[in-house]
N, C-alpha and C positions, 0 to 999 in steps of 0.2 A: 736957761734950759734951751738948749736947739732942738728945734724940731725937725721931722724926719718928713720928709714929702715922698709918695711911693709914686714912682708913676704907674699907670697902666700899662699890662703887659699889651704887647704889639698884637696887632691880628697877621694872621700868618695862615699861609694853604691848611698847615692842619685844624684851623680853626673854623675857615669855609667848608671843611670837609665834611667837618663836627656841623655844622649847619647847613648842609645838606642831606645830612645822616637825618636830621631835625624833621625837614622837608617828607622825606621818604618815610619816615615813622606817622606822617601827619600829626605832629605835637608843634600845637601852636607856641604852648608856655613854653616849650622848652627854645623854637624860635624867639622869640622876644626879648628872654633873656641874652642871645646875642645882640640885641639893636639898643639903641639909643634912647630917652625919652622920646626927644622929637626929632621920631626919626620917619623916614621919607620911602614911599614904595610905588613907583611907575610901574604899573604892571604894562605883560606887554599889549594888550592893546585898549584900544577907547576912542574917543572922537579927539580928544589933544593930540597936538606936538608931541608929547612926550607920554601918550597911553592914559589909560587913569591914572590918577593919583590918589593917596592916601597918604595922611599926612599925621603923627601921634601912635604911639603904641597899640590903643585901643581899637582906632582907623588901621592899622596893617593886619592886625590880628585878627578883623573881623574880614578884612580880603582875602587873608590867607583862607580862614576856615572857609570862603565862599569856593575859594579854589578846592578843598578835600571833599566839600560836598557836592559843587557841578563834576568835579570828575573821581570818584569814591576810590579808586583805584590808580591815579598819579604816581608817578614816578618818575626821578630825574635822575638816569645811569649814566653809565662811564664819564664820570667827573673829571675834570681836570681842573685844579684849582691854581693859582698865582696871585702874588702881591707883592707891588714894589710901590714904599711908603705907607702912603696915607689912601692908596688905591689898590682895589683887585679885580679878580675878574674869576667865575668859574664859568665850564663848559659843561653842558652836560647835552642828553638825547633826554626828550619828554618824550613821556608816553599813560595813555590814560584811556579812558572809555566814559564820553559823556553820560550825564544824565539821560538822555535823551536817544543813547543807544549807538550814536559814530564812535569810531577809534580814532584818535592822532598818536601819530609817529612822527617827533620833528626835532632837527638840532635846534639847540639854543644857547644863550651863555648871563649872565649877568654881570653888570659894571657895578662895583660898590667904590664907595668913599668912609673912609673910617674916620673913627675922633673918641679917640678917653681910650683905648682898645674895645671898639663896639663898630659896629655897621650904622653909620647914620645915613645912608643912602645904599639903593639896592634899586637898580634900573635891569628889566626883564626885557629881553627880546627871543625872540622864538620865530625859526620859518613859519611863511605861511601856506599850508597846504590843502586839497582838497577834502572833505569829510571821507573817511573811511567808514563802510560798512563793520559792523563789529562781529 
């Protein structure tokens, strides 16, 4: 009997796209299910090299959700997404209204690394700008 090995389908713009669709709905599960088991989230900032970290599905999912409840109102528009291999990159403009009652308006983009067809890395960078009045 031969057995049939499928591989996973590729990650591809329209699938970052699908995952930032994800983003802007604030549905964590439905983010997760694009990522990895252990999979990897730099957010963009923190006291590291490399922003916070969060590391496991559990750990990104709960960063995520910290991100739709400090800014209730998030938004990451005019996307532009690319992938070439095992790497992507989307672009997008953030836009949100802290908890705490500032505005940001700032371009940003993320670097991901893919493996199996899933995001096992997802590094965030975002301008950094002065507090807006909201």
């Amino acid at each position: 009997m031969t057995e049939t090995l499928t591989k996973a389908p590729a990650v591809t713009a329209d699938t970052l796209a699908a995952f930032s669709d994800a983003f802007n709905r604030h549905d964590a599960d439905a983010l997760m299910r694009f990522m990895t088991e252990d999979c990897i989230f730099d957010a963009a900032g923190g006291s590291e090299i490399h922003g916070a970290r969060f590391t496991g599905r559990a750990a990104v999912k709960a960063a995520f959700e910290a991100v739709f409840r400090t800014f209730p109102d998030a938004h990451w528009g005019h996307g532009r997404h690319y992938v070439a291999g095992g790497r992507g990159v989307s672009e997008w403009v953030f836009t949100g209204t802290h908890a705490e009652g500032w505005r940001i308006e700032a371009e940003g983009c993320d670097l991901f690394e893919f493996r199996d067809g899933l995001i096992a890395v997802k590094r965030a960078f975002r301008k950094e700008r002065p507090k807006q009045a909201a």
